[in-house]
Predicted model as a PDB file, atoms N, CA, C, CB and O in Angstrom, pLDDT in the B-factor column:
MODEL        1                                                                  
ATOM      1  N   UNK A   1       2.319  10.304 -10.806  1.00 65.00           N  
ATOM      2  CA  UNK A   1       0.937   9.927 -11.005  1.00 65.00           C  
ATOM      3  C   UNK A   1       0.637   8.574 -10.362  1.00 65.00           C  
ATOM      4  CB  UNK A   1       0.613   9.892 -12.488  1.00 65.00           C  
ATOM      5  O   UNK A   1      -0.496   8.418  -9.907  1.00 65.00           O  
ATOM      6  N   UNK A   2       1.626   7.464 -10.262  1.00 76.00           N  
ATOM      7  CA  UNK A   2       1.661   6.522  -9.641  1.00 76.00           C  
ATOM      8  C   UNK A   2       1.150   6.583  -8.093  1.00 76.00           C  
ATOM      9  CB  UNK A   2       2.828   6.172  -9.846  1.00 76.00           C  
ATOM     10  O   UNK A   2       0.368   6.029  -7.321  1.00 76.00           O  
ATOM     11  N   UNK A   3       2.021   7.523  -8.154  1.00 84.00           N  
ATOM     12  CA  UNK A   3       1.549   7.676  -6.297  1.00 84.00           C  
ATOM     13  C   UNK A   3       0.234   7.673  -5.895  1.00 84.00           C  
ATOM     14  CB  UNK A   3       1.953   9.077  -5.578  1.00 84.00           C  
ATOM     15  O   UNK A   3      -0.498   6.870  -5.316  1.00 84.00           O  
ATOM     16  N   UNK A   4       0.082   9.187  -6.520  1.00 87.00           N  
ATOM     17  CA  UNK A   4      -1.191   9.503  -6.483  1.00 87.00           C  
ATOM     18  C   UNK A   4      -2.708   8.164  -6.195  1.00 87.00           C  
ATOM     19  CB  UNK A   4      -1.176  10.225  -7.889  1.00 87.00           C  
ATOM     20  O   UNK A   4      -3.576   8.020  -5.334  1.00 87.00           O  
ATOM     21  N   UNK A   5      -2.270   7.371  -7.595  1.00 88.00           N  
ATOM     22  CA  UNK A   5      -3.086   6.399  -7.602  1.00 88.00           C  
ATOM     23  C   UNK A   5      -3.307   4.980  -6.375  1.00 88.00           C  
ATOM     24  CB  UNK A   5      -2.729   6.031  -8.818  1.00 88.00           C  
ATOM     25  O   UNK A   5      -4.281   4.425  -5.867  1.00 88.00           O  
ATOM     26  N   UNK A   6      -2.115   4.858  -6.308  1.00 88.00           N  
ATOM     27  CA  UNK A   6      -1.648   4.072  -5.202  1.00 88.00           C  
ATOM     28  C   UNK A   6      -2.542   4.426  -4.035  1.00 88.00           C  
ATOM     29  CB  UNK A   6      -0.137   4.328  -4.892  1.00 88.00           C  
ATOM     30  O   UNK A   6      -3.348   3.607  -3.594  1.00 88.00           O  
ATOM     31  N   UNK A   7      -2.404   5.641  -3.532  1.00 88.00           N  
ATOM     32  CA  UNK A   7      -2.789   6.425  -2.574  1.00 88.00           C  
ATOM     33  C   UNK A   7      -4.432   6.443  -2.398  1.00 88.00           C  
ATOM     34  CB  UNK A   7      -2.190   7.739  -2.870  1.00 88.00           C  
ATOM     35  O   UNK A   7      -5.038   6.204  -1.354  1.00 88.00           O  
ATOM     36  N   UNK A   8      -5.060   6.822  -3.812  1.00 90.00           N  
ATOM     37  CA  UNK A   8      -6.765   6.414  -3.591  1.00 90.00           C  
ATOM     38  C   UNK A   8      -6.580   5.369  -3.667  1.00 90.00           C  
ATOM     39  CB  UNK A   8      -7.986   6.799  -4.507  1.00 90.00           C  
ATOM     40  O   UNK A   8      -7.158   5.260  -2.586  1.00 90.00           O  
ATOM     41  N   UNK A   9      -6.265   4.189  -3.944  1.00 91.00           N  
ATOM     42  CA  UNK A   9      -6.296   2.696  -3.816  1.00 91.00           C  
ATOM     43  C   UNK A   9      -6.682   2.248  -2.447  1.00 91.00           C  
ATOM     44  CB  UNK A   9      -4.946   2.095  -4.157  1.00 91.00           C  
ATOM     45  O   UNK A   9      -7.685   1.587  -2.179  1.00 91.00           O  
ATOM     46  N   UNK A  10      -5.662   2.734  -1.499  1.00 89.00           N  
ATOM     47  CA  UNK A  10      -5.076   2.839  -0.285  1.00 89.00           C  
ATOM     48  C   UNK A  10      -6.612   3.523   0.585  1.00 89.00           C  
ATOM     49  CB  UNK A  10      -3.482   3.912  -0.394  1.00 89.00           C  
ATOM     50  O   UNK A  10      -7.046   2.807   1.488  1.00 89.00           O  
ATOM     51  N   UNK A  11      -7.152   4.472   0.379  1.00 90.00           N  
ATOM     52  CA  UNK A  11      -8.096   4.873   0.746  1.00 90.00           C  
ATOM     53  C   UNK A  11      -9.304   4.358   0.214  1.00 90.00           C  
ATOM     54  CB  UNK A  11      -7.964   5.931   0.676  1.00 90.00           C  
ATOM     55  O   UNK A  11     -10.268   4.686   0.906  1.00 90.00           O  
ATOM     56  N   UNK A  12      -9.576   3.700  -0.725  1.00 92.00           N  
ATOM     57  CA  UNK A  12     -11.280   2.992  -1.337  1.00 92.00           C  
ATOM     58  C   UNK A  12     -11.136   2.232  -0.778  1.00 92.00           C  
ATOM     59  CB  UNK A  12     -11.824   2.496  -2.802  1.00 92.00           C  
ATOM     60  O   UNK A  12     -12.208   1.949  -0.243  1.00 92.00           O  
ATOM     61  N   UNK A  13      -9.822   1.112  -0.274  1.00 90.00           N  
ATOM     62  CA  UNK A  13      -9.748  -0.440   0.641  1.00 90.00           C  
ATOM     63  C   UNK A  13      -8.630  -0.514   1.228  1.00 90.00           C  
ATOM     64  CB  UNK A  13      -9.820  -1.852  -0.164  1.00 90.00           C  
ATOM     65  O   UNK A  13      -7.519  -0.930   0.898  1.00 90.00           O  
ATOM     66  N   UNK A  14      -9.497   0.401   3.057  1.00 87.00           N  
ATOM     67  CA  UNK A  14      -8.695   0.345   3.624  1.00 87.00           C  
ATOM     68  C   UNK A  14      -8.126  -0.905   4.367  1.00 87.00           C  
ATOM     69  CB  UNK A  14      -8.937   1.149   4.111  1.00 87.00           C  
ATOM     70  O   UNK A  14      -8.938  -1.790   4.096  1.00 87.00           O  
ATOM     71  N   UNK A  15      -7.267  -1.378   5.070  1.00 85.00           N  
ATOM     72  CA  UNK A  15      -6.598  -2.733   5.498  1.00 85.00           C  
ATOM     73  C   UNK A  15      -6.497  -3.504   4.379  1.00 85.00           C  
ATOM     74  CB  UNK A  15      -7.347  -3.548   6.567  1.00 85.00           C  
ATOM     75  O   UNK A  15      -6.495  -4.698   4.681  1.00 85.00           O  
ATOM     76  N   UNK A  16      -6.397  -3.262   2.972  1.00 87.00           N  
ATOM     77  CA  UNK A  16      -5.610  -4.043   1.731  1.00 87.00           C  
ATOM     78  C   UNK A  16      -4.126  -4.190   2.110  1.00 87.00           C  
ATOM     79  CB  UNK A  16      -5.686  -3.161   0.213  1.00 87.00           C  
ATOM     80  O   UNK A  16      -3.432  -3.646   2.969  1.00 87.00           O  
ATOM     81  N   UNK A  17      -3.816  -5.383   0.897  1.00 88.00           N  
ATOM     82  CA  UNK A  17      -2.633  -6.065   1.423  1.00 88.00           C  
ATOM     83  C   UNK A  17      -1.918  -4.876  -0.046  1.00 88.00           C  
ATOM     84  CB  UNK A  17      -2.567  -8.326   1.413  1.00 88.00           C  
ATOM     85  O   UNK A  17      -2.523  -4.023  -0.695  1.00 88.00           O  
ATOM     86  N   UNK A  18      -0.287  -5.368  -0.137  1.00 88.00           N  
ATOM     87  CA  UNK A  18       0.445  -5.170  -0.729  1.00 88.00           C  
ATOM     88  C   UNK A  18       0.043  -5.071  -2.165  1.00 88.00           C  
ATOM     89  CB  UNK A  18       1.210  -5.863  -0.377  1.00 88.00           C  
ATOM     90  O   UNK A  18      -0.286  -4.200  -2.970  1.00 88.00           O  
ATOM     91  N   UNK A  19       0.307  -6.985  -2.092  1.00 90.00           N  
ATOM     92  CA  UNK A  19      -0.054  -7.610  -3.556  1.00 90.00           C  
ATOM     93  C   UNK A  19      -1.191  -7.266  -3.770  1.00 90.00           C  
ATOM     94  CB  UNK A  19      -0.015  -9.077  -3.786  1.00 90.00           C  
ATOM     95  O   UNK A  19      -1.141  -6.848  -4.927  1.00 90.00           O  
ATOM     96  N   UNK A  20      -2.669  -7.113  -3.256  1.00 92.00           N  
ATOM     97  CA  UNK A  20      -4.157  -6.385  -3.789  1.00 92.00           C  
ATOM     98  C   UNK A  20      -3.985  -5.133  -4.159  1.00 92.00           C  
ATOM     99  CB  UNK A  20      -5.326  -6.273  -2.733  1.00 92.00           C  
ATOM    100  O   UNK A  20      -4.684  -4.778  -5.108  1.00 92.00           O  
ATOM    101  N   UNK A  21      -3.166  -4.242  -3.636  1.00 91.00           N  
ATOM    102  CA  UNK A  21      -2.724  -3.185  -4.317  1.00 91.00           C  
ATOM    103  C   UNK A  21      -1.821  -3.100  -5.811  1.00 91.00           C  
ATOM    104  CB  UNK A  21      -2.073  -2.656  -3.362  1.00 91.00           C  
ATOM    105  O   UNK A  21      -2.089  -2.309  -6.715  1.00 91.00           O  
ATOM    106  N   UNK A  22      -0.707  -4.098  -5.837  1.00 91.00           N  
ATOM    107  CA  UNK A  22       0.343  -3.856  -6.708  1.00 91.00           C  
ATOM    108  C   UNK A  22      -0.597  -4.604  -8.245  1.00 91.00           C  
ATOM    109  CB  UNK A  22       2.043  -4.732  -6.047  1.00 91.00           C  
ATOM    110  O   UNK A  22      -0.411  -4.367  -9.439  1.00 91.00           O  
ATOM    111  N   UNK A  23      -1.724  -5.656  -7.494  1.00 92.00           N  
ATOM    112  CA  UNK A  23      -2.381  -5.837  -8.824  1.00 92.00           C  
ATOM    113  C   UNK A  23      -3.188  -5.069  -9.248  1.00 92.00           C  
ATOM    114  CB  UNK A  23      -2.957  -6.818  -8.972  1.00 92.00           C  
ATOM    115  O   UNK A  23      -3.221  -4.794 -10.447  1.00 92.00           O  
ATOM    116  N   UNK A  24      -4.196  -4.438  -8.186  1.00 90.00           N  
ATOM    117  CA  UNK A  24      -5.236  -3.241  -8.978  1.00 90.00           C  
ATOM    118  C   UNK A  24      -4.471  -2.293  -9.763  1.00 90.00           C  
ATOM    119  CB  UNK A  24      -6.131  -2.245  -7.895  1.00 90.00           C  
ATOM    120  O   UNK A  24      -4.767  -2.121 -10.945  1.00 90.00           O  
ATOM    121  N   UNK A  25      -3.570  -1.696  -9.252  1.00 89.00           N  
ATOM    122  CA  UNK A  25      -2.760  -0.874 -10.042  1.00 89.00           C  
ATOM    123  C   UNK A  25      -1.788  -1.001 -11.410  1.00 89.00           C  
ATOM    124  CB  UNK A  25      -2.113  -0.538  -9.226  1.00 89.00           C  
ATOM    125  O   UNK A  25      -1.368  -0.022 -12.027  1.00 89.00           O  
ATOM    126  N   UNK A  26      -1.507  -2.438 -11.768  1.00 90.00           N  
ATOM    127  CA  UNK A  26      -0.682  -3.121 -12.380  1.00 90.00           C  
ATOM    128  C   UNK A  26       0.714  -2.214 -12.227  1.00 90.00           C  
ATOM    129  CB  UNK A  26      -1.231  -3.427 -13.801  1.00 90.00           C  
ATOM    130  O   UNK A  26       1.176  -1.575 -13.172  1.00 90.00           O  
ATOM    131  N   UNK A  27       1.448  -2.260 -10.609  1.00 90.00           N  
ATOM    132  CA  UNK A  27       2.762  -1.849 -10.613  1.00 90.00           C  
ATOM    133  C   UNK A  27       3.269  -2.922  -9.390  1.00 90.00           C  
ATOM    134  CB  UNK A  27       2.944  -0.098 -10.334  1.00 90.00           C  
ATOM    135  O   UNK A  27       2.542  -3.475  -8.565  1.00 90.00           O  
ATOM    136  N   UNK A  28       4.889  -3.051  -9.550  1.00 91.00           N  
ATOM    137  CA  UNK A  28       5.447  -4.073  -9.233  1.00 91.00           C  
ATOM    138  C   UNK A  28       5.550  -3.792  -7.714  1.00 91.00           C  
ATOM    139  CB  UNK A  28       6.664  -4.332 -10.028  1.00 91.00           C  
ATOM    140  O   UNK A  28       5.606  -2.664  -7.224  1.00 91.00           O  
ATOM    141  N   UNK A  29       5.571  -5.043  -6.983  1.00 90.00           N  
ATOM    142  CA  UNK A  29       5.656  -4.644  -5.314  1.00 90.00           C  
ATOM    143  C   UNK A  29       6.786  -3.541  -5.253  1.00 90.00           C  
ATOM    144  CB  UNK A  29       6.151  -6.111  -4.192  1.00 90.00           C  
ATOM    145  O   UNK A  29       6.515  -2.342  -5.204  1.00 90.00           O  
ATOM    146  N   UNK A  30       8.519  -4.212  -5.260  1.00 91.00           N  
ATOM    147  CA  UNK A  30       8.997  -3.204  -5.094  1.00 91.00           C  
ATOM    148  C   UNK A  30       8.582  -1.299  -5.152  1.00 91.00           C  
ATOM    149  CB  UNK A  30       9.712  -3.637  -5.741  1.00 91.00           C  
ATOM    150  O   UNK A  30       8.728  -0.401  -4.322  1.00 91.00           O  
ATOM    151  N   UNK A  31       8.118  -1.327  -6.334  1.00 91.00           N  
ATOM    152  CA  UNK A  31       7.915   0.081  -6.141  1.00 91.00           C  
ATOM    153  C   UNK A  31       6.706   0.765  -5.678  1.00 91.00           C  
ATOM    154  CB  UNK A  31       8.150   0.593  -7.195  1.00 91.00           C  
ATOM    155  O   UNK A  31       6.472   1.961  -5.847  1.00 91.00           O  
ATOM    156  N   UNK A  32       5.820  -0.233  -4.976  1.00 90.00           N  
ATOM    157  CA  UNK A  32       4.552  -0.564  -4.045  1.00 90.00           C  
ATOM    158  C   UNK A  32       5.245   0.000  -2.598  1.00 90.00           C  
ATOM    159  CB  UNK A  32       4.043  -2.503  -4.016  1.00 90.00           C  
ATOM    160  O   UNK A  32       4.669   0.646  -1.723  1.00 90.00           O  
ATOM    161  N   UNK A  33       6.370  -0.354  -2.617  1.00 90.00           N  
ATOM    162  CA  UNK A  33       6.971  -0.877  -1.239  1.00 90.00           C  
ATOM    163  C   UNK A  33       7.493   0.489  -1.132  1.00 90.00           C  
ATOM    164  CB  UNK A  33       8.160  -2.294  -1.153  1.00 90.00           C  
ATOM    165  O   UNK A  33       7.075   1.035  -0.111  1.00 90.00           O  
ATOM    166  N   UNK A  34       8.305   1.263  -1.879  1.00 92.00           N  
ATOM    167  CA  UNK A  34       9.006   2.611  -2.086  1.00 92.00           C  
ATOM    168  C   UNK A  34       7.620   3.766  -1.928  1.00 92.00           C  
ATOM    169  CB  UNK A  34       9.890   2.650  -3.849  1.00 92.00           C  
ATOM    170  O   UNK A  34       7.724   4.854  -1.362  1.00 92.00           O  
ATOM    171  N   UNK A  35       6.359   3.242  -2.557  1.00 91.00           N  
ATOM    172  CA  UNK A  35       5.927   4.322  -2.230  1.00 91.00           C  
ATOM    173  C   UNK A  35       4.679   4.165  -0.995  1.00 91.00           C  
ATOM    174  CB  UNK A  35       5.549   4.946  -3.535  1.00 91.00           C  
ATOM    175  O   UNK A  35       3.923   5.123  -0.829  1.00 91.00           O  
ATOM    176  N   UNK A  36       4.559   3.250  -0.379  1.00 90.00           N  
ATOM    177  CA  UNK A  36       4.021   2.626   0.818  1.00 90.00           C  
ATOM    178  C   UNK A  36       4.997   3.494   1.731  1.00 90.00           C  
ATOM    179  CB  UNK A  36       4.124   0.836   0.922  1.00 90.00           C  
ATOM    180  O   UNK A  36       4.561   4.551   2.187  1.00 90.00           O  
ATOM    181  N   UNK A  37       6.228   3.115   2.000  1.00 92.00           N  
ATOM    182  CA  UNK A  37       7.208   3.887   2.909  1.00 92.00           C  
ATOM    183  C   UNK A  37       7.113   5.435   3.099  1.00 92.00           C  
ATOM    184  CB  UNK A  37       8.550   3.648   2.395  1.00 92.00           C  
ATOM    185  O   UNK A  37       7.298   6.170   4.068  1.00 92.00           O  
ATOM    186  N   UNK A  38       6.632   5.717   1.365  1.00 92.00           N  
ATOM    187  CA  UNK A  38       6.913   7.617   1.425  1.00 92.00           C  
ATOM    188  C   UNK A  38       6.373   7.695   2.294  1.00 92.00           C  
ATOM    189  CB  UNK A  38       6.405   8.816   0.379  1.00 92.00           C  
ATOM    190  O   UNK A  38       6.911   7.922   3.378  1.00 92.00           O  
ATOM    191  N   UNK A  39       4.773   7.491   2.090  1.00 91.00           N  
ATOM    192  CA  UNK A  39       3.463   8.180   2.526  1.00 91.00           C  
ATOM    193  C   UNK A  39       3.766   7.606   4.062  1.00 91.00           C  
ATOM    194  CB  UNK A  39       1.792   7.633   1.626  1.00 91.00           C  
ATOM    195  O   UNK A  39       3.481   8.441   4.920  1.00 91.00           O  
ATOM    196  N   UNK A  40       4.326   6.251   4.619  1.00 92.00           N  
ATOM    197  CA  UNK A  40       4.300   6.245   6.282  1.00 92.00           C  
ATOM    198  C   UNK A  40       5.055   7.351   6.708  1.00 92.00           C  
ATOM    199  CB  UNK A  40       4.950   4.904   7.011  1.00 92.00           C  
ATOM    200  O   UNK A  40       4.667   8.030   7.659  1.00 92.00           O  
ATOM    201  N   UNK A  41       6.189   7.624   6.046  1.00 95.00           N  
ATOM    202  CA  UNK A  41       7.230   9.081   6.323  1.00 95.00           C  
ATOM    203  C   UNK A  41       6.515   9.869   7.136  1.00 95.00           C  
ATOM    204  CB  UNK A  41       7.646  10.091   4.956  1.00 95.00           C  
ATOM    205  O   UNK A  41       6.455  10.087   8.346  1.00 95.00           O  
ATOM    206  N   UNK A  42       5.745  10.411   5.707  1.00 93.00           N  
ATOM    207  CA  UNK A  42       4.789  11.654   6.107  1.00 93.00           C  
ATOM    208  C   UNK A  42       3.781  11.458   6.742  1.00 93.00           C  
ATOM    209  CB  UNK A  42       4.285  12.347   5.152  1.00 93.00           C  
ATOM    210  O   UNK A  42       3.048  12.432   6.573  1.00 93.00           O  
ATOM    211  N   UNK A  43       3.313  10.713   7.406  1.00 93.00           N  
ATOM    212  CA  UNK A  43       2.265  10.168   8.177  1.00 93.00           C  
ATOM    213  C   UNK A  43       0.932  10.280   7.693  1.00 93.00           C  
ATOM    214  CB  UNK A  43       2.287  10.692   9.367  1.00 93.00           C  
ATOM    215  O   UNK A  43       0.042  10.807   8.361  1.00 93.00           O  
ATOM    216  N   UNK A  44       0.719   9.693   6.295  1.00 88.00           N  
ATOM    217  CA  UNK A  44      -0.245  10.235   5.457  1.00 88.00           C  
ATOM    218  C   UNK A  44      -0.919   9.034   5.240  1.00 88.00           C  
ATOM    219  CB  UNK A  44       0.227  10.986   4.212  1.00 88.00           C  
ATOM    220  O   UNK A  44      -1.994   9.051   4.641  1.00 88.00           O  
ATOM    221  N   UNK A  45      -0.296   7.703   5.759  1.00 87.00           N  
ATOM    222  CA  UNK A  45      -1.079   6.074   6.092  1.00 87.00           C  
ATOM    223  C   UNK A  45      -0.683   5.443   7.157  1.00 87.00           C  
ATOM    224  CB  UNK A  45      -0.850   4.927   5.042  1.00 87.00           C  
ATOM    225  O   UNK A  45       0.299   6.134   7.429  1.00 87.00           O  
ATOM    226  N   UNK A  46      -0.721   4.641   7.960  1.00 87.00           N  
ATOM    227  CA  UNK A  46      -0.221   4.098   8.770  1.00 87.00           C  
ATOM    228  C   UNK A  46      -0.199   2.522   8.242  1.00 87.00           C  
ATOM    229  CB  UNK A  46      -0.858   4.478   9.968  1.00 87.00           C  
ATOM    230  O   UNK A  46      -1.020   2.125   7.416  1.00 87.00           O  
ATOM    231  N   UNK A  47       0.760   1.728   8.770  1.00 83.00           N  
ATOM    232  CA  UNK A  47       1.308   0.626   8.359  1.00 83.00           C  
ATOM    233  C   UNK A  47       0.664  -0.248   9.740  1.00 83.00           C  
ATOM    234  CB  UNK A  47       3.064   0.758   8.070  1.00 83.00           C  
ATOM    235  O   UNK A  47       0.992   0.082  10.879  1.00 83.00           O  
ATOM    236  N   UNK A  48      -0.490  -1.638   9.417  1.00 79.00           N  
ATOM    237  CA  UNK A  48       0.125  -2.925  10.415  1.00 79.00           C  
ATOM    238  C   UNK A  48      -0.011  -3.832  10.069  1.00 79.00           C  
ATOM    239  CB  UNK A  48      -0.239  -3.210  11.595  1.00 79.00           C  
ATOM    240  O   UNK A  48      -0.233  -3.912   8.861  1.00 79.00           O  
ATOM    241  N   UNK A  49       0.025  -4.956  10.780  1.00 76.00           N  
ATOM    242  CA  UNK A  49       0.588  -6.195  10.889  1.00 76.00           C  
ATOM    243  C   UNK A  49      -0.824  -6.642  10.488  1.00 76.00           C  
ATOM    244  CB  UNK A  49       1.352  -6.698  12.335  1.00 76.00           C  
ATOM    245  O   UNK A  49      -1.726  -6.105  11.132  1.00 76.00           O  
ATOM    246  N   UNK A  50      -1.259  -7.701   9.357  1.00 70.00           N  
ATOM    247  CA  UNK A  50      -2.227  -8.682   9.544  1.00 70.00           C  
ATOM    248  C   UNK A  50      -2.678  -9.498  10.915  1.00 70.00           C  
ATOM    249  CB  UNK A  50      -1.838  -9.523   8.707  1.00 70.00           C  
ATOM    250  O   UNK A  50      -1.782 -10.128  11.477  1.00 70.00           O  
ATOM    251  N   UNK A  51      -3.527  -9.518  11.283  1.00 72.00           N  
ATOM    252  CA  UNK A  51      -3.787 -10.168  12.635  1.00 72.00           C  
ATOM    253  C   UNK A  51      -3.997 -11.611  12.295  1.00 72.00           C  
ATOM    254  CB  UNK A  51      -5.086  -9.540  13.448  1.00 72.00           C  
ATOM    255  O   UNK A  51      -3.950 -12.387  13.249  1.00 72.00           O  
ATOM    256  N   UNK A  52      -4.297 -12.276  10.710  1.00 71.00           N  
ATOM    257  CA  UNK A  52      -4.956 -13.696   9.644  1.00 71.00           C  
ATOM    258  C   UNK A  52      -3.550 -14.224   9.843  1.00 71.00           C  
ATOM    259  CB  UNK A  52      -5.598 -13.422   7.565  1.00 71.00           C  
ATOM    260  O   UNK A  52      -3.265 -15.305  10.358  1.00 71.00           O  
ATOM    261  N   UNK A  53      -2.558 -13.156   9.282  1.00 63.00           N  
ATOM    262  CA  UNK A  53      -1.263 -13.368   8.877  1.00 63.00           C  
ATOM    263  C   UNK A  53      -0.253 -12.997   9.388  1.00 63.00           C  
ATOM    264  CB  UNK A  53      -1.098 -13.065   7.967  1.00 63.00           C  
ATOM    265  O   UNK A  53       0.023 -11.841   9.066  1.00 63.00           O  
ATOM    266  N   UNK A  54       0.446 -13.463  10.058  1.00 58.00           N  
ATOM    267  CA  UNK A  54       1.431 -12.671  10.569  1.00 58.00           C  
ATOM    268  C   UNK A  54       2.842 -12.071  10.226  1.00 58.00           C  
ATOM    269  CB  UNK A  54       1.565 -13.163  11.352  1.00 58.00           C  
ATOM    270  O   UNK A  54       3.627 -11.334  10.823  1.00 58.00           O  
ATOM    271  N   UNK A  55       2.822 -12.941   8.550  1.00 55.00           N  
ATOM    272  CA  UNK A  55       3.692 -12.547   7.489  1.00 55.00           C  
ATOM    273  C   UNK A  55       3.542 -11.138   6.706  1.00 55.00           C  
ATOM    274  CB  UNK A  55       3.575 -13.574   6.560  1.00 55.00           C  
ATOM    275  O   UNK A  55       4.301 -10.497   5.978  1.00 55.00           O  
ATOM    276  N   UNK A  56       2.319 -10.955   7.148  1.00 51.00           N  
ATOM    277  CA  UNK A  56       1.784 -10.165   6.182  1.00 51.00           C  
ATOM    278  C   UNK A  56       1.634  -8.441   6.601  1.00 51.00           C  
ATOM    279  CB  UNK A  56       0.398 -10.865   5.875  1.00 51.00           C  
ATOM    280  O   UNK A  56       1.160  -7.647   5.788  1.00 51.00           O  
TER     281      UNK A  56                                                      
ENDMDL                                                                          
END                                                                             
């Protein structure tokens, strides 16, 4: 169900960061990060680089 949620998160604000995600959702980066990866797997988000940040 996590996922799931993650996932419309991911789609209402798109180019959100990590941490704007792991707080709307109240779940911890790590497992932000585990399910960020699934969905690049499956090519179901694409991942980039902040252009502000380059850490980011």
């Amino acid at each position: 169900m996590t996922d799931y949620n993650v996932f419309l998160s991911i789609q209402e604000n798109p180019g959100c960061s990590q941490q704007f995600l792991a707080d709307k959702r109240h779940v911890q980066r790590s497992l932000l990060t585990r399910i960020i990866k699934k969905y690049v797997a499956l090519g179901l988000i694409e991942r980039r680089n902040s252009d502000h940040n380059k850490s980011a």
